[in-house]
N, C-alpha and C positions, 0 to 999 in steps of 0.2 A: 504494500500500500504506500502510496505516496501521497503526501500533503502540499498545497501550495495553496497556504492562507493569508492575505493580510488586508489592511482596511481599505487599499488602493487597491485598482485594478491590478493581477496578476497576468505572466506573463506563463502560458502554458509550457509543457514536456515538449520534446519530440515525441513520446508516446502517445500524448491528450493531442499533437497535431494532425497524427497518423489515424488516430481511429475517431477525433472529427472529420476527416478527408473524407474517409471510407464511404462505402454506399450504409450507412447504420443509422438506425434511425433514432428519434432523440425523444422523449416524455418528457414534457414540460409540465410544470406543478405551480400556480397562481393561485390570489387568493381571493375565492367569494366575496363579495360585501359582508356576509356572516363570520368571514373567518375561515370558512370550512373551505377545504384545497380544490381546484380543479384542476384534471393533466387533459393531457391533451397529446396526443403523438402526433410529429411533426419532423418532416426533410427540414436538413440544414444544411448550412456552408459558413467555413471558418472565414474572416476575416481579420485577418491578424491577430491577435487576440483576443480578438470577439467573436460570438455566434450569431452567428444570424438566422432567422427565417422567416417567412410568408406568412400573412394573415388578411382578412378581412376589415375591416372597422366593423363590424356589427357582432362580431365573433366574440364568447364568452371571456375566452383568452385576451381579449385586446380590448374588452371595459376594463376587465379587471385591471390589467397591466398601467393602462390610462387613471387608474382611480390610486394605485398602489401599485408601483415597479419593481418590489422585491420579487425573483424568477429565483427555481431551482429549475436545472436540467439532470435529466441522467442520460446517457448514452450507452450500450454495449455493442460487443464487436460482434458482428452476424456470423463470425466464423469458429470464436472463441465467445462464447457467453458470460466465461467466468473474465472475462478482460474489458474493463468498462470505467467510465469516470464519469464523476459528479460535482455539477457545476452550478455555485450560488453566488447572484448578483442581483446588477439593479439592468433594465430594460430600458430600452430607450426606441420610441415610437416614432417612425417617421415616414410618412408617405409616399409611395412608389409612383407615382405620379408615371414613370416608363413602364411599370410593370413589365422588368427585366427579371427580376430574382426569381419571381414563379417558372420562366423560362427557364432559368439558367439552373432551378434546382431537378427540374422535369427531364432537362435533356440528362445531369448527373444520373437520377434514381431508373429513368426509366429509358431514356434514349431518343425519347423525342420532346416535340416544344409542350407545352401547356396548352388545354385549351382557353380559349380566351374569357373573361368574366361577363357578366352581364353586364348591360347597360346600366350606368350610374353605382357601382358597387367601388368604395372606397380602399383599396388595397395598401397594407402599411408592410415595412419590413420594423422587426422587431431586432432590434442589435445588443446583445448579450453584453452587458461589463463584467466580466468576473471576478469578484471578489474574494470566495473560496472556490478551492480544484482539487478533488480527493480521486486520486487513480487508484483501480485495484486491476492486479492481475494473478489468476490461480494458477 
């Protein structure tokens, strides 16, 4: 297990960059207006040491986020299960206005483009700051 904790943004592993790269997918965990957790599983892409992904504006994940930016991720390795890391920060919401990141995570996961949203559907990218980064591998 490996720890990289501190009250500034952290700066990930080569392991935590490797198996964010990967095609693996990531369970995000925000929090109700009650308090009570919502996950969500969701494509990502590293950006330097941040994560990023796709959302809606009307999506549960992206009030909450909006209301309260505290985010935990987990990720694990689709080839290795017991090889995975967990990542806690603050969110940061911003508007994809080109709605390029849903392409660009479509063509990663799956091999081709995204289809396109509906008419007048507000699309954000959520960008990960990681505060804590706990890697385990078995």
């Amino acid at each position: 297990m490996t720890v990289e904790d501190s009250d500034v943004p952290v700066a990930f592993t080569e392991d935590t960059r490797t198996l964010l790269d990967g095609k693996n997918f990531a369970t995000v965990a925000t929090l109700n207006p009650d308090g009570s957790p919502q996950t969500s599983v969701v494509w990502i892409a590293r950006d330097g040491d941040a994560v990023l992904f796709s959302t809606t504006a009307e999506r549960r994940k992206a009030r909450n986020l909006a209301r309260d930016p505290r985010v935990s991720m987990s990720v694990f390795d689709l080839a290795d299960p017991y090889r995975s890391v967990a990542i806690s920060g603050t969110a940061e919401l911003v508007e994809d206005r080109t709605k390029e990141l849903p392409g660009r995570l479509s063509r990663h996961y799956l091999g081709e483009d995204a289809p396109a949203d509906p008419e007048g559907v507000t699309r954000l990218i959520v960008r990960i700051v990681p505060e804590r980064v706990t890697g385990f591998a078995g």
